[in-house]
N, C-alpha and C positions, 0 to 999 in steps of 0.2 A: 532395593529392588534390582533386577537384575538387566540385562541390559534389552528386552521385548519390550519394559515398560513402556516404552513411547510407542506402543502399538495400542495401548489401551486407551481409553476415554477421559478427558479428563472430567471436572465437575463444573458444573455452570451454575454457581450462588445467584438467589434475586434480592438484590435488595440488602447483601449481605451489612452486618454491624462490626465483623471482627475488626479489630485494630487493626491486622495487618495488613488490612486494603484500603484503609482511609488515605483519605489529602494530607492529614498531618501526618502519615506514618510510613509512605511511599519517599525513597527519594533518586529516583530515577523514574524518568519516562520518555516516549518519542514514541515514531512510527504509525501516524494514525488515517484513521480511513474515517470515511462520510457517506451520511446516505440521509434524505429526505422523503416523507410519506406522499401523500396526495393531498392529506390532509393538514400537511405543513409540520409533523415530526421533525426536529431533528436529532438524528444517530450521529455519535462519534466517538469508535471505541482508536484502543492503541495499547501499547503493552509496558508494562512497568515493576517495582519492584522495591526493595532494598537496595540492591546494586545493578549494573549496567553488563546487558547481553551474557545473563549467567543462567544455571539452574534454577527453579524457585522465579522466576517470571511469572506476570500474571499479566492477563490482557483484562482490563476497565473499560464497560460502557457507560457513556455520558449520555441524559436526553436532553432535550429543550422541548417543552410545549408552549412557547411566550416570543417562538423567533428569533430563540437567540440571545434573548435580553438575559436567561439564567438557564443554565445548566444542573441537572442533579447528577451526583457523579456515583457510583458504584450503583447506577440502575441494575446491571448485572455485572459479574467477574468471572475468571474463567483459570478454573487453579489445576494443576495436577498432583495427583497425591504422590507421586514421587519427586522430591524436592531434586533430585538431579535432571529433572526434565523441565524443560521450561516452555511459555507460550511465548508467542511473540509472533511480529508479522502478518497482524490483522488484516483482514478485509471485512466491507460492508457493502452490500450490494442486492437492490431490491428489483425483483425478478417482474416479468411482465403480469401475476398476477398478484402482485402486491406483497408477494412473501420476503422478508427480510431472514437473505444468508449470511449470518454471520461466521466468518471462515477466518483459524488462525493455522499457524502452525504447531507443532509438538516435536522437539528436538533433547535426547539427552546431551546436558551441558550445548555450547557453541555451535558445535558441526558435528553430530554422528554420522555422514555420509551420507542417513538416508532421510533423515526429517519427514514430515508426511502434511498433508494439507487436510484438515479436518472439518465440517461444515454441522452447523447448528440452524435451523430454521424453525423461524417465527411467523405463524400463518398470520395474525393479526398485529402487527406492529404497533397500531394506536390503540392497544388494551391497555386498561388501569394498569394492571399487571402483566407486566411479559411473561411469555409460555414459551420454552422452547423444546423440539423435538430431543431425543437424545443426539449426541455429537454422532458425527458419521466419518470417516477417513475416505478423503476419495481420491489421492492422489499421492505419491514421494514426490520430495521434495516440497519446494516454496509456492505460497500465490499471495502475493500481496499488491496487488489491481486486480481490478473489476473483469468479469468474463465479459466476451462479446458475445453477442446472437448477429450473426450473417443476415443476407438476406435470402439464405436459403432457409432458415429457421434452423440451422443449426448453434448450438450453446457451446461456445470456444472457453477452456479454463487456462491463463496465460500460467504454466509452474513452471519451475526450473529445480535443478539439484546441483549446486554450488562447486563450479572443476576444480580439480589443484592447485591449478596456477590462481584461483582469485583471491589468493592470499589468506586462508585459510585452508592446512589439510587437514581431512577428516580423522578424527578420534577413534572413529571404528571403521572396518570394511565390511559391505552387506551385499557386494556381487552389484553392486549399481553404477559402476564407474562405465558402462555403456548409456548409461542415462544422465550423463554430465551435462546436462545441456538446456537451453533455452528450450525448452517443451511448450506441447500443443497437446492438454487433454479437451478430449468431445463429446457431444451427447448429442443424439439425435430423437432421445425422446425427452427431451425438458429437463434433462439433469437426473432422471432415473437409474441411468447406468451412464457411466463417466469413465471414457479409457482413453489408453496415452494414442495419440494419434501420429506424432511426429514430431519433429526440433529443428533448429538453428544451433548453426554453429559459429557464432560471433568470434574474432579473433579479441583480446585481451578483453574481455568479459569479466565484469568484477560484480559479483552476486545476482547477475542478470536483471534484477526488477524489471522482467519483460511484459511489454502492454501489445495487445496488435488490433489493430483499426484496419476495416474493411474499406478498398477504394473503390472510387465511382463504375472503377471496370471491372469490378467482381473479384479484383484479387486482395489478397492480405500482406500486411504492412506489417510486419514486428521490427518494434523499436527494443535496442536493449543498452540499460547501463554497462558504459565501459571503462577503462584507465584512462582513457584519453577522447570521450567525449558521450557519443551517441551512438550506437553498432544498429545496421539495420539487416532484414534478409527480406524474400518476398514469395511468397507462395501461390502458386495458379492453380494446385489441385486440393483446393478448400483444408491445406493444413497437414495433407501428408506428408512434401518434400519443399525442403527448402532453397532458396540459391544460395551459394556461398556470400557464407558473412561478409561485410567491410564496413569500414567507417560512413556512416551520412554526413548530409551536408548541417545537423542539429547539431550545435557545441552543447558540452557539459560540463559539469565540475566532479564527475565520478560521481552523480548522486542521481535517486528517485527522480523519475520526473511522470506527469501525467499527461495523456493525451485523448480526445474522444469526440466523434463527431455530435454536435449539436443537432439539434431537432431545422434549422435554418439550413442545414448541408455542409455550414465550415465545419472545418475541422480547430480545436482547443486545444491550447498545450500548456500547463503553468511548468513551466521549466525557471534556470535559474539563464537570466540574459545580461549582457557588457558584467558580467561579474570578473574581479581582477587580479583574481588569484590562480594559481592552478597547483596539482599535488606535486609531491616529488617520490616517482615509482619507487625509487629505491627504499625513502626514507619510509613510505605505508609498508612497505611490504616488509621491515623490520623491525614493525611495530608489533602490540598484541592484537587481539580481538577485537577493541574498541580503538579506535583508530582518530588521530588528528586531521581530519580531512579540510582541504582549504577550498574556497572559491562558493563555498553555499549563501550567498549573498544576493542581493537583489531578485525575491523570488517576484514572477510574473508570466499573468497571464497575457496569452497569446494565440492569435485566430491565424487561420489562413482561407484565404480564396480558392485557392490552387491546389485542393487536395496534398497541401503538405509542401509544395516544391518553395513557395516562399512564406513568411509571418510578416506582414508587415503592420499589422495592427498587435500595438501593447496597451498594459495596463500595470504598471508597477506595484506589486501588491506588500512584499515588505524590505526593504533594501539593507537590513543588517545583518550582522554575521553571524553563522548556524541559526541560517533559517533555511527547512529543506523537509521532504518527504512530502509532496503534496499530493492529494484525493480530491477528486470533485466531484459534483452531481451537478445536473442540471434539473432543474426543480418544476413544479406542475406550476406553481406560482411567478417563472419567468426568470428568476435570478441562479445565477449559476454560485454553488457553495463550494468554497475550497478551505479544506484544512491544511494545518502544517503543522511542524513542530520549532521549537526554539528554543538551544543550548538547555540539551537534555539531563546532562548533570548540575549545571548551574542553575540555570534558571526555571527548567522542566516547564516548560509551558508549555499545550497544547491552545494552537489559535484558529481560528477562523474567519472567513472574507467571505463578504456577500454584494454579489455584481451582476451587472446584465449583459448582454452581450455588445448592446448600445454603449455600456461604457469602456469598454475596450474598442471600438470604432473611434468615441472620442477621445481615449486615451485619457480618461478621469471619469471620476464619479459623481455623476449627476441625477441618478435614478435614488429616489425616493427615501429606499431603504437598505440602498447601499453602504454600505462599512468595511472599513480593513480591522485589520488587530484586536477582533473581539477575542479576548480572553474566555474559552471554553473551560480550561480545567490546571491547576499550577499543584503539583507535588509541595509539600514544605516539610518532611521530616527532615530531622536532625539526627546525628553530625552531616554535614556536606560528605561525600562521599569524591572521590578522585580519576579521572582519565587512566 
């Protein structure tokens, strides 16, 4: 196919049987998002494959209806019929009338310049069987966290389109290199029409995985991944302009992290925290694609008081290495769900943690039906494949 295929739709299998989306016949996975019904669903897709961050990617949804205790796995899949385009970079995210958007990305090979964010919607989430609309493309570039809704009722979509310098250039050029940037698309009538609104321009930005939480004074907060930590910017005109980037005061380890305010008024962040490694710019950036990254250790949640200025409340959720990518929800039922992933070629785990918000006050888990390390979904095809 020629190189517009990534402008096309891909296919969304239910329930598919082929081999080549099975637990036994996958041996790559990571990257996954979450989402919870009203009714206690739980969603958690992620993207996977034969091999690691190639063409031929496919994004697997997972359900639970038992809380968690079991998982089915290839509820639905999400393939492109051109094997050099690949999915990846899920989202899950159930809208205030109960609609689950299910959103990946469509990129040929690694980095075509322009990638595009694509959106599938499920009006009833807790059907025997899932229905979803046909895929929709509503944005270039990435969105892999959750939109915000303001308290103006406007629908915030966090995308980005991956600069030069983030250690991958792109394979093709599509006139978007003005669009490099930590993006702000909007909708002001519920996600019916979705346009670019405005960006950030974070200094050493490494794939942006930009999230923005609204503060208690009306303004917006975008947090974004960078080489050397946390990059923030802040906006006072609902998302059109931004102030110049700089580092905050959040450390990172170059990776995903999640933040989003609670139904209580804190604000949440599972980030990775006292983890005691850090990268070495040189040695990533002369790496390939898939990268060695250090320091993704000790994932944990984290509240603040203070709209963000300090965390002093933890919750240690998994403390070993290549553990990273986290998504949460805060659930109808009171426990806040976070996924992650763990050592994606090795071990391919995708996990899950279920918490309150009382137990990150106490800093352990004491509520009922709390758990760490629930095992959601483990790849095991064969041969092991390599970094």
């Amino acid at each position: 196919m020629n190189e517009q295929s990534s402008l096309t739709p891909a296919k969304i299998f239910i329930r598919p049987t082929e081999e080549r989306f099975q637990d036994d016949y996958r041996r790559w996975q990571g990257i996954p998002s979450i989402e919870v019904t009203d009714r206690g669903r739980i969603f958690v897709n992620f993207y996977s494959g034969q091999d690691a961050e190639v063409g031929g990617n496919i994004m697997v949804l997972c359900v639970s209806d038992d809380n968690g205790k079991t998982f089915r796995s290839c509820e639905a899949v999400v393939e492109h019929p051109d094997p050099e385009c690949r999915i990846y970079d899920p989202n899950l995210w159930i809208d205030p009338y109960g609609k689950l958007w299910m959103s990946y990305t469509q990129a040929r090979g690694f980095n075509d310049g322009r990638s595009g964010v694509w959106m599938a919607i499920c009006k009833n989430p807790d059907a025997d069987i899932l229905s979803f609309a046909p895929p929709r493309r509503i944005a270039n570039g990435i969105m892999m966290n959750k939109p915000l809704i303001t308290s103006r009722g406007e629908w915030l979509f966090p995308c980005s389109i991956w600069c030069d310098k983030s250690g991958s250039v792109p394979s093709e050029r599509h006139g978007l290199e003005n669009e490099q940037y930590s993006n702000v698309y909007a909708s002001s009538d519920e996600g019916k029409t979705i346009t670019l609104r405005g960006h950030a321009d974070i200094p050493n930005r490494s794939f942006d995985e930009n999230m923005i939480v609204e503060k208690k004074d009306g303004s917006l907060w975008m947090l974004v991944r960078t080489f050397d930590g946390i990059g923030e910017s802040f906006s006072y005109d609902d998302g059109k302009t931004w102030t110049p980037g700089r580092n905050s005061h959040i450390d990172g380890p170059c990776s995903r992290f999640h933040i989003r305010r609670l139904k209580s008024g804190r604000l949440l962040m599972i980030n990775h925290y006292k983890f005691d490694q850090r990268i070495d710019l040189d040695d990533i950036m002369s790496q390939g694609n898939v990268k060695s990254w250090k320091g993704r250790s000790h994932l944990t949640a984290m509240l603040s008081e203070d709209d963000g200025e300090t965390w002093p409340y933890t919750l240690l959720l998994d403390e070993r290495n290549e553990v990273s990518y986290p998504d949460a929800k805060e659930a109808a039922d009171g426990y806040i769900y976070v996924t992650y992933d763990r050592e994606r070629v090795k071990e391919r785990e995708i996990l899950m943690a279920r918490f309150t918000e009382e137990d990150i006050l106490r800093g352990k888990i004491e509520s009922p039906d709390g758990k760490l390390r629930i095992l959601v979904n483990k790849a095991t095809g064969q041969p092991d494949i390599h970094e």
